[in-house]
N, C-alpha and C positions, 0 to 999 in steps of 0.2 A: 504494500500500500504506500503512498506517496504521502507525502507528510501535506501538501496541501491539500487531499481527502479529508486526511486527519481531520486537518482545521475545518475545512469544510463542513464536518460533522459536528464535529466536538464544539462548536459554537451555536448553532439553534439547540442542539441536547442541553446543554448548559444554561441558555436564554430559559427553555420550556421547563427545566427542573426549577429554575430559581420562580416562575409564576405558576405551577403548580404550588411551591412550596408557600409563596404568599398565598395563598387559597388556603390552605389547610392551616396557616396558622393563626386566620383571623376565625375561630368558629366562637359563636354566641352573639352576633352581631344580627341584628334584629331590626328590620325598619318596622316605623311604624307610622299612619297616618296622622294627620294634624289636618288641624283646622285653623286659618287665619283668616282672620275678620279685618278687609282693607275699606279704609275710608271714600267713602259715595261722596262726589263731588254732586249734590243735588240741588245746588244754586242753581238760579235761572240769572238770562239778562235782566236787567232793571228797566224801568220804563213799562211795565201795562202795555197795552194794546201794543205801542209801538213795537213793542220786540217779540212781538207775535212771530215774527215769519224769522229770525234768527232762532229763538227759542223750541221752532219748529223742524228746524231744518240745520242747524250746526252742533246741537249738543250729544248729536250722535256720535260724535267724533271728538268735541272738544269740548272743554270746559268752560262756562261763564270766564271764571279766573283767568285760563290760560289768555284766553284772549282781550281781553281787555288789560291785560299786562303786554301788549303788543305796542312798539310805539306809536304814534300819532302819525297818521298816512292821508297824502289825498286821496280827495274821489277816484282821480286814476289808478292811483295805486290798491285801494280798497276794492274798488272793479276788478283788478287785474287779477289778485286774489282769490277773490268766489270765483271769477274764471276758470283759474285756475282749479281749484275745488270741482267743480265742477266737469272738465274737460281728461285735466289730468289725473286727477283722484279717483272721478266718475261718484263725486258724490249728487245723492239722489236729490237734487235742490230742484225743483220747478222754477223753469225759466219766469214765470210770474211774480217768484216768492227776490228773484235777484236783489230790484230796484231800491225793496223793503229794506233790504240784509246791509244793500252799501249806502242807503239814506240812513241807517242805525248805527252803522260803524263811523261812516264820518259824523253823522252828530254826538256821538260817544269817545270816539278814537282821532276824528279827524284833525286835521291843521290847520284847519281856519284858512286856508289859500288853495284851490282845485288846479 
C-alpha cells in the first residue's frame, strides 16, 4: 500500500471517529418546547377617518411606529414609495386607497415643500 492511500484513508476514518464520538458523548441532552410571548405592535395611524386607507392597507406589513419614525419626504418622494410598495413588493394596496396613503404621509411625514 502507498502511504498516500494510507493518508487517504486514515483521515475521513479519523474525521468520522472523532463525530461519532461527539455523539455518544453528549447523551441526556433533551430539547424541549417553549413558549415566547413577542410584543403586538397594535397601534394604528393617528388621525380618525383620515388614516383610514393607510391603516387599511400598510399595517400589514409595517408598523404605525416604524413608519412615522421615517424622515420627512415630499409628495414625490412619498409617491415614489407606495409605488414602490406596490409594484415592487406587490403589496395589495388598491390603486384608489394611493392618493389617501400619500395625502396622510405628507400631512404627517411631509416637508412642507412638494
Amino acid at each position: 500500500m502507498s502511504k498516500s492511500f494510507i493518508i487517504t484513508m486514515a483521515v475521513p476514518a479519523a474525521i468520522l471517529g472523532m463525530v461519532s464520538s461527539t455523539d455518544a458523548a453528549a447523551p441526556g441532552i433533551a430539547f424541549k418546547s417553549v413558549t415566547v410571548d413577542l410584543p403586538f405592535g397594535d397601534a394604528t395611524f393617528p388621525g380618525g377617518a383620515s388614516a383610514d386607507a393607510i391603516n387599511n392597507n400598510c399595517l400589514a406589513c409595517h408598523s404605525a411606529d416604524m413608519v412615522l419614525r421615517q424622515p420627512p419626504m415630499s409628495r414625490t418622494a412619498w409617491a415614489a414609495v407606495v409605488d414602490k410598495m406596490r409594484s415592487a413588493y406587490k403589496a395589495p394596496v388598491a390603486g384608489a386607497d394611493v392618493a389617501s396613503i400619500v395625502d396622510y404621509l405628507v400631512h404627517t411625514k411631509g416637508t412642507g415643500h412638494d
